[in-house]
C-alpha positions in Angstrom: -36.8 46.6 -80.6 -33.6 45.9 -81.7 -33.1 43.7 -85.3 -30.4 41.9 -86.3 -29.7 40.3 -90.0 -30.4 36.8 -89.8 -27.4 35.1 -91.0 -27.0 35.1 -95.3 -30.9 34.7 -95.2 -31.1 39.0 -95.3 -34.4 38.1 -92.9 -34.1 41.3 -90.6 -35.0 39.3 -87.1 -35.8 41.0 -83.9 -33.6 40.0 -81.0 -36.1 39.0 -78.6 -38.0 36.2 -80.1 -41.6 35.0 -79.1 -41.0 31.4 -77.7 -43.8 29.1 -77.8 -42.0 26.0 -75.7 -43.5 24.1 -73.6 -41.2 24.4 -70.6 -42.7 27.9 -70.0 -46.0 26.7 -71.2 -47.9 30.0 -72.3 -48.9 29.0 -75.4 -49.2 25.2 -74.5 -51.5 25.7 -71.0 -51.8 29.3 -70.6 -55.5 30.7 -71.1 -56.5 32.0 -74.4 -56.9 35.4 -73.8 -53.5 35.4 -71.9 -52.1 34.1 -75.0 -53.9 36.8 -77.2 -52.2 39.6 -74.6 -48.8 38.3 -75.0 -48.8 37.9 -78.7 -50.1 41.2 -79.1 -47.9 43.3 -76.7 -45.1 41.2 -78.6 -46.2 42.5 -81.8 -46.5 46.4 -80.9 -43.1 46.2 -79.6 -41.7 45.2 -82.8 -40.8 41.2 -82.4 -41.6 39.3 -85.8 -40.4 36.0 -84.7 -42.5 33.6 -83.3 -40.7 29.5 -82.4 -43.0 26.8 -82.0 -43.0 23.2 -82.5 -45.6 20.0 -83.0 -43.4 18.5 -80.0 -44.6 21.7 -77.9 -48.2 20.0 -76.6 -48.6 17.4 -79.0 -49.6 20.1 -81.5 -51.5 22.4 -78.9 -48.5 25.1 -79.5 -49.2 25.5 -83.2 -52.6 25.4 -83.0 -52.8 28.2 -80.3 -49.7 29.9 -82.4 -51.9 29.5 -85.5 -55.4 30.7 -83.7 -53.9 34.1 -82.2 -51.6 34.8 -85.6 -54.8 34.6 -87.6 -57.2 36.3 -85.2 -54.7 39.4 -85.1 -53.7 39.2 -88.8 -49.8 39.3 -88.0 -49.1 38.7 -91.7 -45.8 40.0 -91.0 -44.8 37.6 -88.6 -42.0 34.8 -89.5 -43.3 31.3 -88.3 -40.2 28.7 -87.2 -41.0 25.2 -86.5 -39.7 21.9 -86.3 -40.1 18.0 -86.7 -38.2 15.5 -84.2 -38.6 12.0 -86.3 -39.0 9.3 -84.6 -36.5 6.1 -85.1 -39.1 4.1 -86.7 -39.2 6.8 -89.7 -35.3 7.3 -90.1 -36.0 4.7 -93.2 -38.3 7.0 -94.6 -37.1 10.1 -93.7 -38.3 12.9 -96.9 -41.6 10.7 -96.2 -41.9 11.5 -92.6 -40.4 14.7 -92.7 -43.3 15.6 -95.6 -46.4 14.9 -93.4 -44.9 16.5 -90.4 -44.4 20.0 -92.2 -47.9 19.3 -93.8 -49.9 19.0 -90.3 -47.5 21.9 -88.5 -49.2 23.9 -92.0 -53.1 22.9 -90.6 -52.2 23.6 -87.1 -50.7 27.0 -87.9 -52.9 27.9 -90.5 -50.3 29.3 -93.1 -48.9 28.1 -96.7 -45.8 28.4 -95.3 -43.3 28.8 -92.7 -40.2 31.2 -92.5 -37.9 28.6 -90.9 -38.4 24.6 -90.7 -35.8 23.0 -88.2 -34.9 19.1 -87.6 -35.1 19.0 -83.9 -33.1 15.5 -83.3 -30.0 15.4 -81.9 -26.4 15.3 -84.2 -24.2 12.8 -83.5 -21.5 10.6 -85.9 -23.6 7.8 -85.8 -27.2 7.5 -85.1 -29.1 5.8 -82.3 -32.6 5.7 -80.7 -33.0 9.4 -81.2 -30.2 11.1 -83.3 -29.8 11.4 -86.8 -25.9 10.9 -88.2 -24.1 13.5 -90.2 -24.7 11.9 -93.5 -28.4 11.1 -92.4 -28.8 14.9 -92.2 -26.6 16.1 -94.8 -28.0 13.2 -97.8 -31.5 12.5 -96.9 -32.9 15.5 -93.9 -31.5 18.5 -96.3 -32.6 17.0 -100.2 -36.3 16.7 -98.4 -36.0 20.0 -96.9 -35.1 21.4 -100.1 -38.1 19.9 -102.0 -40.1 21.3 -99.4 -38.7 24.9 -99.8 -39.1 24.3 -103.6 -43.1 23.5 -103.0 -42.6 26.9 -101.7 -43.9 25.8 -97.9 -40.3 26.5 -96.5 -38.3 29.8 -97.0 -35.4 28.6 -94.7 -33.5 25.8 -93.3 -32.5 24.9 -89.6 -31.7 22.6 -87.1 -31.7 22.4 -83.5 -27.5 22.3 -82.5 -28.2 19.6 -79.9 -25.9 16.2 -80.2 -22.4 15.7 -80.2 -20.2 19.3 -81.0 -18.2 18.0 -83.9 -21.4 16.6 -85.6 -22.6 19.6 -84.9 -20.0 22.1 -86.7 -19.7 19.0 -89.8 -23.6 20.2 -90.4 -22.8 23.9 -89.9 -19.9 24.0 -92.3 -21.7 22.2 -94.9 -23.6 25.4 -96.0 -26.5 23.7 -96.7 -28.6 25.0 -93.2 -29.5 29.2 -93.0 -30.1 28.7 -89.5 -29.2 26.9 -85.9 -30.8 27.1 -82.4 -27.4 26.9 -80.4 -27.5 26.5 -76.1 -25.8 29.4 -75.0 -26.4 31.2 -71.7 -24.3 32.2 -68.5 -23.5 28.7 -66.7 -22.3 27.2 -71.0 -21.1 30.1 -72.6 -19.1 27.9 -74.7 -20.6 28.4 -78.2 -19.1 31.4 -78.2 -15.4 31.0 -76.4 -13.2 28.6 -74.5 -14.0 27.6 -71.2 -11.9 26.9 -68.5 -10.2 23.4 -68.0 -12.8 20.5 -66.9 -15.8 22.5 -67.4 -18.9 21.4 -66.0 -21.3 21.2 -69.4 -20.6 20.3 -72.7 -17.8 21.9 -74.7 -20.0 23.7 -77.7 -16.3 24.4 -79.1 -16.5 28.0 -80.3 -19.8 26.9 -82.8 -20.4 30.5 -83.1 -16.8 30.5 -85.2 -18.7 28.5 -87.2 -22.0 30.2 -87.8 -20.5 33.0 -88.3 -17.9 32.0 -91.1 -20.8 29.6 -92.8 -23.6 32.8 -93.1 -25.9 30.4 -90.2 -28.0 32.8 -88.8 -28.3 31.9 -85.0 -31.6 31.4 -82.6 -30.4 31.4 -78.7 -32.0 28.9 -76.4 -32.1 27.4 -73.0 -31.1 31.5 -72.3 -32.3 30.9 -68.9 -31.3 27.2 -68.9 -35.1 26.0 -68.5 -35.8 28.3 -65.7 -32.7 27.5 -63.6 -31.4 31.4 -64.1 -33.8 32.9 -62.4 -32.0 32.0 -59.4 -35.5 30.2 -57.6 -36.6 26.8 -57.9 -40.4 28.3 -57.8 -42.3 26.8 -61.4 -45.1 28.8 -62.2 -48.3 26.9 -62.4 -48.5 27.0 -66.0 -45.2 25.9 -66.6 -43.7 22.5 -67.0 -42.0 20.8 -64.0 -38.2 21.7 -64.1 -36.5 20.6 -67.5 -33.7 18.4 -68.1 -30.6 20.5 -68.7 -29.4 20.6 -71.9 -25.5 21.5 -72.6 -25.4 22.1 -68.4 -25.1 20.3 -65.5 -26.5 17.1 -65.3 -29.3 17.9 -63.1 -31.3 21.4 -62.9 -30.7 21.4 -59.1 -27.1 21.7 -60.4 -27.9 24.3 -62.8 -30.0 26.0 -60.1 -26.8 26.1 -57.4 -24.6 27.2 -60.2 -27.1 30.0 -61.2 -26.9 31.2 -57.9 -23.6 31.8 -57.7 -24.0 35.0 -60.5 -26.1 36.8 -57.4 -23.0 39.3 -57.0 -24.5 40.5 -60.8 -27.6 41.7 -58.9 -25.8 42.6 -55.6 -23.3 44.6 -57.3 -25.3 46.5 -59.4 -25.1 45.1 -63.1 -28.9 44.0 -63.3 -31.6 44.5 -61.6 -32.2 40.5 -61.1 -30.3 36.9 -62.3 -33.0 36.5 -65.4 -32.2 40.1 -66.9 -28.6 39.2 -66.5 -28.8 36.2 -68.2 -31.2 37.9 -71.0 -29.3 40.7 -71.4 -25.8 38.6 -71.7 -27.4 36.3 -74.6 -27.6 39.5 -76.6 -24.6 40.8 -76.1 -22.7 38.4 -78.3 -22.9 39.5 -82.2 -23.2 36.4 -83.7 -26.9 35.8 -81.3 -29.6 36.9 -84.2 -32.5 36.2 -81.4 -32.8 34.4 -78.5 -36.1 32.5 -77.2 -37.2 32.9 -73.4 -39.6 30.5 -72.6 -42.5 32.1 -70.5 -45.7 30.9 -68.4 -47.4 34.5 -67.9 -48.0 37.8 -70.1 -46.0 38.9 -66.3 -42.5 37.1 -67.4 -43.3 38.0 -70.8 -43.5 41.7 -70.2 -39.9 41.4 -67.9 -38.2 39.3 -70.2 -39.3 42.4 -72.7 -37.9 44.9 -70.4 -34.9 43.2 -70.1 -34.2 43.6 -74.0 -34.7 46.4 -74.4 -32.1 47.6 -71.7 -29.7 46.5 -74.2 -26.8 44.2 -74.0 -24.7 44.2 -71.1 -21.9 46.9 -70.7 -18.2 45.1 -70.5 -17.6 45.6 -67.1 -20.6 43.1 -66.5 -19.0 40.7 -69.0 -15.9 40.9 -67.4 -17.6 39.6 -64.1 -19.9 36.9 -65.4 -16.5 35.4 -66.9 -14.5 36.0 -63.6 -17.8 33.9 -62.2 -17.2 31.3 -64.8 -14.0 30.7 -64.3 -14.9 29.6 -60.7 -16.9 26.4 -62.1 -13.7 25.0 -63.7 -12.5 21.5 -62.4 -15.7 20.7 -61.3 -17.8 17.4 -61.4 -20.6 17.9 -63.8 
């Protein structure tokens, strides 16, 4: 398995993350011992970084995280998790953001977790679920800060979902080691332009950002909830289909859209759409892991072969952004 320096943290992170979401629902709904199997087999192939989240299952992701972590003694693992506060707490925010961290601890049995994230949207200004710039930067980061003091945090992160400029305001500021960023095959944008009228939201070149600020970087919605598998089939364990995020405004639109990188598979570059899309969220060097949400220890073990055929050679680059450019000029 393949590590990569987290950021200025010096963490030494392997690529392929363990994701405990919800949308693949493994370690939400899966069965116990299916659980067990896919956290070990993760282990033994080297991956020390495990993303979970109270939001994941009302809690049931933690615990379940917690349970297997402490049954297999992975004291090497590095925990990440997260608090999403509600708009009834944004008065009392290092309050809120205290007792969250506090019951993610009991869940996951540990002292402390490698990497604590806010999960609510960026914007300017906030509304019914984001937090403002100066929300996050004066009141989210102090009470992060006391929390890493308590010595219950190691490192800082937030989610980079919201409004791009927010977003890079809060990535320049230094203050955050680390930022789960959407960045897959239909919104490569985090990392490079896009062409004219692009269907998705304009990320702006964030990784620019990361990279020049030390923000060590978590990729998500790599298969863009499920959508890059190319089929519309859920697994039974996994959640109905997601709401894009950063995409098209529907997932059947992210689905037709997915489709369209078939000539990847047909041409010879990867063996399906999902190792494509695996393999081309590693191949940028600013990506310090990416999460692939899973429902079985099956889609586990693929999205683990996939890794570890390595990033994708430049020839299949150059294709995927011939592909792209098709999308430009049309209706989200």
């Amino acid at each position: 398995m393949e590590n990569r320096v987290f950021g200025r943290t010096g963490l030494s992170i392997s690529i392929l993350g363990f994701g405990c979401g919800a949308v693949g629902g493994l370690m939400v709904r899966g069965e116990p011992a299916d659980q067990e199997r896919a956290v070990s087999q993760a282990l033994e192939a080297g991956v020390n970084y495990f993303d979970t989240a109270v939001q994941y299952g009302n809690g049931a992701s933690e615990s379940n995280l917690g349970r297997v972590l402490g049954k297999l003694r992975a004291t090497n693992a590095i925990v990440g998790t997260k608090v999403e506060l509600p708009a009834a707490d944004f008065g009392r925010i290092g309050d809120a953001v205290a007792r969250s961290l506090e019951s993610s601890l009991r869940r996951l049995a540990l002292e402390r977790v490698g990497i604590f994230y806010l999960h609510n949207p960026i914007r300017a200004q906030s509304d019914e679920k984001a937090l403002g710039v100066w929300q996050v930067l004066d009141e989210v980061v102090p009470a992060f800060d006391r929390l890493r003091r308590q010595g219950k945090v190691q490192f800082l992160g937030f989610t980079g979902i919201g409004d791009t400029e927010a977003l890079k305001q809060v990535t320049d500021a230094r203050v955050f080691d680390g930022a789960q960023v959407v960045y897959n095959m239909l919104n490569p944008s985090a990392a490079s332009a896009v062409p004219a009228h692009y269907p998705a939201q304009d990320y702006g070149s964030l990784f620019g950002h990361t990279q020049a600020s030390g923000v060590g970087v978590v990729g998500i919605r790599v298969l863009a909830g499920g959508a890059l598998s190319g089929s519309a089939e859920r697994h039974p364990v996994a959640s109905p289909a997601p709401a894009p995020i950063g995409s098209a405004l529907s997932y059947e639109g992210d689905l037709e859209r997915a489709r369209r990188f078939l000539p990847l598979v047909e041409e010879g570059h990867a063996a399906n759409l999902a190792e494509a899309a695996i393999r081309f969220a590693i191949s940028h060097p600013a990506m310090g892991t990416i999460l692939v949400g899973m429902a079985s220890l099956e889609q586990w073990q693929h999205a683990l072969a996939a890794v570890r055929k390595g990033p994708l050679p430049q020839p299949a680059l150059d294709r995927i952004t011939m592909l792209q450019r098709g999308f430009g000029g049309e209706v989200r």
